[in-house]
C-alpha positions as CSV (number, residue, x, y, z in Angstrom):
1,X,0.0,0.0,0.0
2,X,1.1,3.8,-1.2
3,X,1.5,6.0,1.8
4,X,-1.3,7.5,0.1
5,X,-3.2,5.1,-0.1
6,X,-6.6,4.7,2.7
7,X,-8.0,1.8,4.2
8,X,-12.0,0.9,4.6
9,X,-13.4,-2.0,5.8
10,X,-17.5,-2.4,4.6
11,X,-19.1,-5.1,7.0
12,X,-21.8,-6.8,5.2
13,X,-21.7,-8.3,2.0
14,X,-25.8,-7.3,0.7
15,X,-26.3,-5.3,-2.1
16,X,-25.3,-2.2,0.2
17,X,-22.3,-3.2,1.3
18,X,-21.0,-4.7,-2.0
19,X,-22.5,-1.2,-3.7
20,X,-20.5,1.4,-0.9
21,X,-17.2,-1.1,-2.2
22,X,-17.3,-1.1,-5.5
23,X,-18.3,2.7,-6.3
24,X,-15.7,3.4,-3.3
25,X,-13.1,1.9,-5.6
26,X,-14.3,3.9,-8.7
27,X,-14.4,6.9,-7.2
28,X,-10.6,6.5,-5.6
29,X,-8.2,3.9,-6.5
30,X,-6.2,5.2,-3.9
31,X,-8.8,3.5,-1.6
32,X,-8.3,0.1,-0.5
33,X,-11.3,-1.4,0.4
34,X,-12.4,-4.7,2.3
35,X,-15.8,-6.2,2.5
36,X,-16.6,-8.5,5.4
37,X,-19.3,-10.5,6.0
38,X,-20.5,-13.5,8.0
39,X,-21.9,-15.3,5.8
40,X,-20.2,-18.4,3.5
41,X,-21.4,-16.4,0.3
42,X,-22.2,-12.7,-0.4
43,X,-25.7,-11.2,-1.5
44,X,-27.6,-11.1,1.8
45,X,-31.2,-10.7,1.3
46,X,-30.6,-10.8,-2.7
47,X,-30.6,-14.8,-3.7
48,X,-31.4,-16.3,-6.6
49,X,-31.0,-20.4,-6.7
50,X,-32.4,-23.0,-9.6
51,X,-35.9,-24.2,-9.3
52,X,-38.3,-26.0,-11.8
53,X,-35.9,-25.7,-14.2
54,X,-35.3,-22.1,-13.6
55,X,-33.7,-19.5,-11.9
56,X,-36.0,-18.4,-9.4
57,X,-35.3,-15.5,-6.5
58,X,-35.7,-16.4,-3.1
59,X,-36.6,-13.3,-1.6
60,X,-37.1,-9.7,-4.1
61,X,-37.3,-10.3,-7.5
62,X,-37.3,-6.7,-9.2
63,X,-36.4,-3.4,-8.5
64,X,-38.2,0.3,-9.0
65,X,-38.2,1.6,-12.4
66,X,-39.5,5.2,-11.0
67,X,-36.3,5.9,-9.0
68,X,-32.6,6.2,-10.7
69,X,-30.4,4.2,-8.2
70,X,-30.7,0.7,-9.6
71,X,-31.0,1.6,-13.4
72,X,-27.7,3.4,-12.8
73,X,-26.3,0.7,-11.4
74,X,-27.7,-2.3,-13.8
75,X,-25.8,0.5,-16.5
76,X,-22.6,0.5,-14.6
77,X,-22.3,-3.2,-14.0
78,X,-23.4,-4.0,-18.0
79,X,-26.5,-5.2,-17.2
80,X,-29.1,-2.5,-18.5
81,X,-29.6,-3.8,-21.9
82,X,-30.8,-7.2,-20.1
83,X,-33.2,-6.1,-18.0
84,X,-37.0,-7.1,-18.5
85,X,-40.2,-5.9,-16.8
86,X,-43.1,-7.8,-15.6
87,X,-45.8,-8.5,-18.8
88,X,-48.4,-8.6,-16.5
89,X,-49.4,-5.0,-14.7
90,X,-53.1,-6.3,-13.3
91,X,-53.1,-7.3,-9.9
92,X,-55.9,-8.6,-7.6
93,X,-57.2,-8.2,-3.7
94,X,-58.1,-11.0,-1.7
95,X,-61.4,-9.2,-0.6
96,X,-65.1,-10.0,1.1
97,X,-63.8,-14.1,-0.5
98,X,-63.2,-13.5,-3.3
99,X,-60.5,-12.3,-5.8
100,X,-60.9,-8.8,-6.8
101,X,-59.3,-6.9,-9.5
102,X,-57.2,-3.9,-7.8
103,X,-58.8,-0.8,-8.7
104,X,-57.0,1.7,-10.8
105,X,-55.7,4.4,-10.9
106,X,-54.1,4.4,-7.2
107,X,-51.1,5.6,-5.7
108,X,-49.6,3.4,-2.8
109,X,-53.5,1.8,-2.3
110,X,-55.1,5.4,-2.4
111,X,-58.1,5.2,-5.5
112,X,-58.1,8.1,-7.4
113,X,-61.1,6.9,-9.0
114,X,-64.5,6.1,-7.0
115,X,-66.5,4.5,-9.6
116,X,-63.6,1.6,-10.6
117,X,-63.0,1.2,-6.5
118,X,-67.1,0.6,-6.5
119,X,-66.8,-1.2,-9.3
120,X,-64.7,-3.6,-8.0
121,X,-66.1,-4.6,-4.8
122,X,-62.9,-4.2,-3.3
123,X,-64.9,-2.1,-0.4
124,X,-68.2,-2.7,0.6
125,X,-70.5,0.4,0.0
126,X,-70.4,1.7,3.7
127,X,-66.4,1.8,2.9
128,X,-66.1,3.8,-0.7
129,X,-68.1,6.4,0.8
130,X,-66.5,6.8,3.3
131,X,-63.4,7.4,0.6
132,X,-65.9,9.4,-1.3
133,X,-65.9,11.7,1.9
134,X,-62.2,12.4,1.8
135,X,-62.9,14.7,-1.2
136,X,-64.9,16.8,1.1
137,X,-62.3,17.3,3.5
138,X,-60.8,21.0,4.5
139,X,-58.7,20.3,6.9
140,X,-54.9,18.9,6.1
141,X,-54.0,18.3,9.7
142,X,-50.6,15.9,10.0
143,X,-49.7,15.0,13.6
144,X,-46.1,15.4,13.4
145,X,-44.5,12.2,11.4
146,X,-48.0,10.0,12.4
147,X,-48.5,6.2,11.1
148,X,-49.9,5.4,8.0
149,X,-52.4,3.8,9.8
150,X,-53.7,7.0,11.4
151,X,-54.0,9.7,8.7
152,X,-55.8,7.0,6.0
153,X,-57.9,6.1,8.2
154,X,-59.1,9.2,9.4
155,X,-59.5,10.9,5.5
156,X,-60.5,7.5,3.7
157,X,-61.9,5.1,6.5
158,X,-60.7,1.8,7.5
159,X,-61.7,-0.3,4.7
160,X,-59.6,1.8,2.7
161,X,-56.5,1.7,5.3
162,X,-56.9,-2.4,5.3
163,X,-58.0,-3.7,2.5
164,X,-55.9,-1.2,-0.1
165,X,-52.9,0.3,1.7
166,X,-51.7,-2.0,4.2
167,X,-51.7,-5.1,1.6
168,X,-49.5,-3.0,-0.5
169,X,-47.4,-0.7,2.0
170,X,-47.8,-3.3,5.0
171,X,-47.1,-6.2,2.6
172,X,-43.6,-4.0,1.2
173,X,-42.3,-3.8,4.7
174,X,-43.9,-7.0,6.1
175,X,-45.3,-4.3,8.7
176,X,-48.6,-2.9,9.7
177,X,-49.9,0.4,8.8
178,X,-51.1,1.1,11.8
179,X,-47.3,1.0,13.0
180,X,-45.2,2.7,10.0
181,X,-44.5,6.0,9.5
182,X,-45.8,7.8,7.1
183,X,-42.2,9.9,6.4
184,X,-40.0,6.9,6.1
185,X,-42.3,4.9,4.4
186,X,-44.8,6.2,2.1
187,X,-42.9,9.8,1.6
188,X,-45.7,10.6,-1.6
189,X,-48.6,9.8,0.7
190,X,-46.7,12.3,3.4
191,X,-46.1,15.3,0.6
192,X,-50.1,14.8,-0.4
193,X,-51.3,14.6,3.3
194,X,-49.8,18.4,3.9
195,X,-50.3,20.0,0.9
196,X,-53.7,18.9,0.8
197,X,-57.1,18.3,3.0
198,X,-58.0,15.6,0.2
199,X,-55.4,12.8,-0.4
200,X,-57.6,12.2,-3.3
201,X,-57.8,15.5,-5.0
202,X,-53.8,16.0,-4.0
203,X,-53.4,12.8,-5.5
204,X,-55.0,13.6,-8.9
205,X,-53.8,17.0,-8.9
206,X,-50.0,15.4,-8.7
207,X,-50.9,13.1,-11.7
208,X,-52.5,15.6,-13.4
209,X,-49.6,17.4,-13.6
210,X,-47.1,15.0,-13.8
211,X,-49.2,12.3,-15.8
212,X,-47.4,8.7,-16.1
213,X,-47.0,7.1,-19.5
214,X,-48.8,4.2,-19.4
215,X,-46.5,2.2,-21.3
216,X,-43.3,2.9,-19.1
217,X,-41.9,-0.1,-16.6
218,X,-43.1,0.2,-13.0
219,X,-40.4,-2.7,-12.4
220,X,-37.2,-3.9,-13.7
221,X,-35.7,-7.4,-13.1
222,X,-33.2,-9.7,-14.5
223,X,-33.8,-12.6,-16.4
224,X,-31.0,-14.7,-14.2
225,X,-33.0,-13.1,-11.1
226,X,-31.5,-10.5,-8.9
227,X,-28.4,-12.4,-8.2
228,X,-26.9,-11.6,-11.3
229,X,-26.3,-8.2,-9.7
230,X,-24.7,-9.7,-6.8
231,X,-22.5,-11.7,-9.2
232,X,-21.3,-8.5,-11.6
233,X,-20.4,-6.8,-8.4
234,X,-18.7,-10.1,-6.3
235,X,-16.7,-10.2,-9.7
236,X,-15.6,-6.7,-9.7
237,X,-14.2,-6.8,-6.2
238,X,-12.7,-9.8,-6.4
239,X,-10.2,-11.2,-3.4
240,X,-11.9,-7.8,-1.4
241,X,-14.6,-10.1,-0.5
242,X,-13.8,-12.3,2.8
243,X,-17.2,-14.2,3.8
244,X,-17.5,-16.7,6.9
245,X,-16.0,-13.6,8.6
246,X,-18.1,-12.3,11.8
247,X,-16.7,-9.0,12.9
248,X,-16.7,-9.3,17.1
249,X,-15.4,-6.2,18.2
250,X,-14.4,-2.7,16.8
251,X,-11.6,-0.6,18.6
252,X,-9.8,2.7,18.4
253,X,-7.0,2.6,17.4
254,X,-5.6,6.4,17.5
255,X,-7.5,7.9,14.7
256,X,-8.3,4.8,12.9
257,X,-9.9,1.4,14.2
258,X,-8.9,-2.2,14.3
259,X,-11.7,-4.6,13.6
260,X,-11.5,-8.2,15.4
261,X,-13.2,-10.9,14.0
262,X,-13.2,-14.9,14.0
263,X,-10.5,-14.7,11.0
264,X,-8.4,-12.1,12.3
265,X,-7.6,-8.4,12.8
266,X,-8.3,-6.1,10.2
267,X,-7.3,-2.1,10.2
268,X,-9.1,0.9,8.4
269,X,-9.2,4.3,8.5
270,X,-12.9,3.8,7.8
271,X,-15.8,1.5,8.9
272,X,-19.0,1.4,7.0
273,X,-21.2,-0.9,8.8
274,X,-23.5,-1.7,6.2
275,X,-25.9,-4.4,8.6
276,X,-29.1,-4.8,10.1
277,X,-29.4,-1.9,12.8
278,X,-29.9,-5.1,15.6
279,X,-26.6,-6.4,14.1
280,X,-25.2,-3.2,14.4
281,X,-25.7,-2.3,17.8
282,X,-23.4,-5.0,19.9
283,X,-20.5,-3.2,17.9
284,X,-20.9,0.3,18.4
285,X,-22.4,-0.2,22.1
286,X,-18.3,0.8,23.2
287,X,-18.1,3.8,21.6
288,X,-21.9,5.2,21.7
289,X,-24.6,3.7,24.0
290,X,-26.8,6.6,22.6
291,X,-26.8,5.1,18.8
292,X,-26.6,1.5,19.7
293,X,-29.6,1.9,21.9
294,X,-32.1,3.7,19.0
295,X,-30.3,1.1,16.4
296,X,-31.5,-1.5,19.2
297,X,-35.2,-0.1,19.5
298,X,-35.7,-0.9,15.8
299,X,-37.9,-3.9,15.1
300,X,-37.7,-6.7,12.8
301,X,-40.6,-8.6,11.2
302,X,-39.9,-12.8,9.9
303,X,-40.9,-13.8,7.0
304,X,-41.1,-17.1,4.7
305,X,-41.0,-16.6,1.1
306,X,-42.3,-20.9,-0.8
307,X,-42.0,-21.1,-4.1
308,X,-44.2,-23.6,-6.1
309,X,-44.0,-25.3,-9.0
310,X,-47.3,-26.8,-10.5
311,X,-48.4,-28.6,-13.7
312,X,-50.8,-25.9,-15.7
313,X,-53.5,-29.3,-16.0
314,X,-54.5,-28.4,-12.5
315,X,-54.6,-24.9,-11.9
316,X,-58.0,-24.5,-13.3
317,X,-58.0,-20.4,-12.3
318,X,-56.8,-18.2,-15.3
319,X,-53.8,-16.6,-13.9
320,X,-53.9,-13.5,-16.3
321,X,-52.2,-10.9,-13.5
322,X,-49.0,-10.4,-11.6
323,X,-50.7,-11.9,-8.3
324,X,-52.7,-11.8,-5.8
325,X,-52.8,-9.4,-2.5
326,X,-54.7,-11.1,0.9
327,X,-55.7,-8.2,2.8
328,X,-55.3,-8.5,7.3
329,X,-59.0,-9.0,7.4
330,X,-59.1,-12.1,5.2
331,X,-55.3,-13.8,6.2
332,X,-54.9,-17.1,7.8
333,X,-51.0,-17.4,7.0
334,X,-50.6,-16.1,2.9
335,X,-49.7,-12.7,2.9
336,X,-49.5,-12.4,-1.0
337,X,-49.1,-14.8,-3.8
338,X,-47.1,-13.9,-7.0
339,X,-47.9,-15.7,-10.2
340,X,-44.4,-16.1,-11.2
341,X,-44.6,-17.7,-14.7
342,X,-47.6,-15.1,-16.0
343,X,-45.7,-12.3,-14.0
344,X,-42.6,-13.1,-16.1
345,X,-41.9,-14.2,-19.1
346,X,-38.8,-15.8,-18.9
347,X,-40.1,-18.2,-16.1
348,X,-43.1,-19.0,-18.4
349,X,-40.4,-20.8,-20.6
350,X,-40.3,-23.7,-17.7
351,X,-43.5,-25.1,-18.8
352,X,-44.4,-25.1,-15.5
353,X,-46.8,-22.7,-13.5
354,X,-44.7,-20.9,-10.8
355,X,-45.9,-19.1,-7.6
356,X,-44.0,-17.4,-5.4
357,X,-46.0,-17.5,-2.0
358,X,-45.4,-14.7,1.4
359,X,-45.9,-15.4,4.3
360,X,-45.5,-13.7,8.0
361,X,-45.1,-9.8,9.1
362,X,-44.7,-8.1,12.3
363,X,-48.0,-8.9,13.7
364,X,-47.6,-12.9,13.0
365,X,-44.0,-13.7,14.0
366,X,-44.5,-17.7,14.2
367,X,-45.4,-18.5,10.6
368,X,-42.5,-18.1,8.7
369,X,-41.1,-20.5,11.7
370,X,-43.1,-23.2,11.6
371,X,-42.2,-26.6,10.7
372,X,-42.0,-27.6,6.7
373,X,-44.9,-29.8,6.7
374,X,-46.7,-27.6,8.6
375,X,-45.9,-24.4,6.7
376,X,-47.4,-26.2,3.5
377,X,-50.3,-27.5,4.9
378,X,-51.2,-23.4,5.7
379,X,-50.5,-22.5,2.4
380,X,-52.0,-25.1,0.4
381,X,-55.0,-25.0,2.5
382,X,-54.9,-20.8,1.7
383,X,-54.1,-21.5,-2.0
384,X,-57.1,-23.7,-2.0
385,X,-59.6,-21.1,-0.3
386,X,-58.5,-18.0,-2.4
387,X,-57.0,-19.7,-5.7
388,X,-59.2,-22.7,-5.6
389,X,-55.7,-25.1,-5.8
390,X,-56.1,-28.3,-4.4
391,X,-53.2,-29.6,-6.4
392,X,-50.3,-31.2,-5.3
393,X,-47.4,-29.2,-6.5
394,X,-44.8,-30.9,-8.6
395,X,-42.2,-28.8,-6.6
396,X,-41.4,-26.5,-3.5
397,X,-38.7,-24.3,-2.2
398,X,-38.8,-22.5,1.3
399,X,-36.7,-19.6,2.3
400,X,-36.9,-18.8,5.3
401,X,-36.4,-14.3,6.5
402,X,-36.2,-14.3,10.0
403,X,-35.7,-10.9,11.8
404,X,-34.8,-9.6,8.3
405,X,-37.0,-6.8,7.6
406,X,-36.8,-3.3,9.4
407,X,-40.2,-1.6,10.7
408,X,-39.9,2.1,10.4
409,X,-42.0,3.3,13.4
410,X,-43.2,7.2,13.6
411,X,-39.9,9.1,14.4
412,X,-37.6,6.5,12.5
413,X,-36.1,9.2,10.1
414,X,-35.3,11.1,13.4
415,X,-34.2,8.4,15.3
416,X,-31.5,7.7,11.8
417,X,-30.5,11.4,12.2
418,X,-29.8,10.2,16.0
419,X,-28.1,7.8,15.2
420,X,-25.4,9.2,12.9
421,X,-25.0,12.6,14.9
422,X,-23.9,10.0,17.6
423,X,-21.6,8.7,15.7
424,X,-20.4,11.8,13.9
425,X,-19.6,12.9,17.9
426,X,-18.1,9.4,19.5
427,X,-17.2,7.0,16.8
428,X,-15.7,9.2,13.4
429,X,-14.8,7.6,10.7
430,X,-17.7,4.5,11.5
431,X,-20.9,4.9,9.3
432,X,-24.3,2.9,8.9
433,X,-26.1,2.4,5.8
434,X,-28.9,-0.1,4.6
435,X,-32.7,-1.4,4.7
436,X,-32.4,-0.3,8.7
437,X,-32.2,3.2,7.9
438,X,-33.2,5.4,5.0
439,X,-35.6,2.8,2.8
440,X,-35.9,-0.6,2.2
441,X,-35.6,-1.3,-1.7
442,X,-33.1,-2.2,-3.7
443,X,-32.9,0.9,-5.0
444,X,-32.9,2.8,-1.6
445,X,-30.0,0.6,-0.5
446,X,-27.8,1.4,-3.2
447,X,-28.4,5.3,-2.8
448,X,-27.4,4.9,1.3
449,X,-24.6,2.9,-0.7
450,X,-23.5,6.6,-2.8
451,X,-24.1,8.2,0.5
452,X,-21.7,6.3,2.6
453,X,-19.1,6.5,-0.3
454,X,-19.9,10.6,-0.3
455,X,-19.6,10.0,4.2
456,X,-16.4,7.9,3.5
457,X,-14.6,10.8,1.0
458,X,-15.8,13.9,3.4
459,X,-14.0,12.1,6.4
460,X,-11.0,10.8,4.8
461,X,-10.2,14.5,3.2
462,X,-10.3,16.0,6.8
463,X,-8.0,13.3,8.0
């Protein structure tokens, strides 16, 4: 190493951590960067294995097409040209038993349009007018960053709130409305709520002006599943990559810090802890009780993501949509239900019909923990009551999520600024990014990637 030269360690090999590395190396080759992470392979929550012939995802399958961070990356890795989107855009609600066609337009489960929400019987009629009464609204009140829960059900009524935004928003986070906040997680639905009495007017005000083009991609994905991102970027770094590493303790060590883990010491200038907040905490608890603490008060919701294969013979329901949404009101243990071989059309090349089945969230922490055979006989005995599938399925994968997805209570974005002033003060030169913090997509993760990189090149300039 160049006297020059600067040394970061990244802990946590997910698409955060692998993104802070690689654009860490572009953006200084005078940088030498380490990624760490316990597990024997990198990709954290990004996995994509064989099944039914294909390759299948085990947890996200696609990305955002509306927000820039992971086109810009599929571009800088090679991969834009590849990319597909779903060539399905329908989707249906689990609603009143039966299977409903989502109403559109909406934005994040609000309907814009009243007639095509009666239409559908999504709501009963006591419940669309009581989203008909939002547009008589003239009062934009906002308790300070409130849940989701509370402001939607106060201008549109519960049914709206539960049977429309919490499958969509609740399902995203594996929360519960009633417990998210509105800033961190649904920051359109915060923008209308205070520039507006009416979500719904705001709503089709904003579109109005802005009007989307019907033909662009709401998704992207790619056709080797998401783990040929992991793979372009694991390639790129190279020998920087050290799995079935677990980092134990992190020390001063004068104005740098010496990282001690199962396969060694390791020194850096820098620290990027790019892991679950509850991860997180043990390691900065030395150096800042203040930020391990609010990292610690974070919650985590479980969840069990089966894939199952099927011959087409016997699924005797026309599976002409992207899936199927199963509202609080009406789950027993499925969550959602993607139809992965009409969603896609790469996997309809198997032959086979696909689904990709959720199940668990915050507020049912033992299904995604139960035993195999009893985890199927939930779900078949679901797929049967809201598909009609009393099939055997040819073939099934479970992947289990446990403690894997962050819950961004009321406060969380100030709770994050907490937490990094903390550090700013006891621990510089250590810096959190990821799904714990700022949002939980793909894409959110790889901009908190170009923010820690941007963190990492302020601090190392002043040094």
């Amino acid at each position: 190493m160049s006297p020059q030269q600067h040394r970061v360690v990244v802990v946590g090999a997910g698409i955060t951590g692998l993104t802070t590395a690689y654009y860490l190396r572009k953006a200084n080759p005078d940088i030498e960067v380490t990624v760490l992470d316990a597990a024997h392979r990198p990709g954290g929550k990004i996995l994509t294995s064989p099944f039914a012939g294909m390759r299948v995802d085990e947890a996200s399958d696609m990305f955002l097409a509306r927000v820039p961070w992971g086109i810009e990356l599929a571009e800088e890795l090679g991969l834009l040209e590849e990319l597909v989107s779903p060539v399905q855009r329908s989707a249906f609600i689990y609603s009143y038993g039966e299977l409903r066609p989502m109403p559109q337009p909406m934005v994040l489960g609000i309907p814009l349009d009243l007639d095509a929400l009666a239409a559908s019987g999504v709501l009963s009629p006591v419940g669309v007018s009581a989203a008909a009464a939002d547009l008589e609204r003239t009062h934009n009140e906002v308790v300070g960053d409130e849940s989701i829960g509370s402001i939607v059900r106060r201008r549109l009524g519960d049914e709206v709130l539960e049977r429309l935004v919490d499958p969509l928003l609740g399902g995203i986070n594996a929360g519960d409305c009633d417990s998210l906040s509105l800033d961190a997680s649904a920051a359109q639905l915060a923008h209308a709520a205070r520039q507006g009495a009416s979500f719904i007017a705001e709503l089709r005000a904003i579109r109005e002006q802005n009007p989307p083009d019907p033909d662009a991609p709401l998704f992207y994905a790619h056709p080797d599943g998401m783990g040929r991102f992991v793979d372009e970027l694991a390639a790129r770094l190279g020998s920087a990559i050290v799995t079935d590493t677990t980092v134990e303790t992190l020390e001063r060590d004068g104005d740098g810090w010496r990282l001690l883990s199962n396969a060694g010491v390791f020194d850096a200038e820098v620290i990027v802890l790019a892991l679950p907040a509850s991860h997180a905490a043990p390691l900065v608890q030395e150096h800042t009780a203040v930020a391990a603490g609010e990292m610690r008060s974070i919650d985590f919701a479980s969840v069990a993501m089966v894939a199952m294969a099927y011959d087409p013979a016997d699924i005797a329901l026309s599976l002409e949509g992207a899936g199927v949404l199963v509202p609080k009101p009406e789950q027993r243990a499925i969550t959602a239900c993607s139809w992965g071989s009409s969603k896609w059309e790469h996997l309809a090349a198997s032959g086979a019909t696909i689904l990709r089945v959720s199940v668990g969230h915050i507020g049912n922490p033992e299904v995604a923990r139960l035993p195999d055979d009893e985890l199927l006989a939930e779900i078949r005995a679901d797929l049967k009551r809201i598909m009609g599938i009393e099939a055997e399925p040819t073939e099934v994968r479970i992947s289990r999520w446990l403690d894997a997805f962050p819950q961004y209570s009321p406060g969380h974005l100030a709770k994050v600024d907490s937490i990094e002033a903390a550090l700013e003060e006891w621990a510089p030169g250590l810096f959190v990014a990821g799904a714990s913090y700022r949002g939980v997509g793909i894409p959110a993760c790889i901009d908190q990637a170009h923010q820690a990189v941007r963190s990492t090149e302020r601090y190392l300039r002043t040094q």
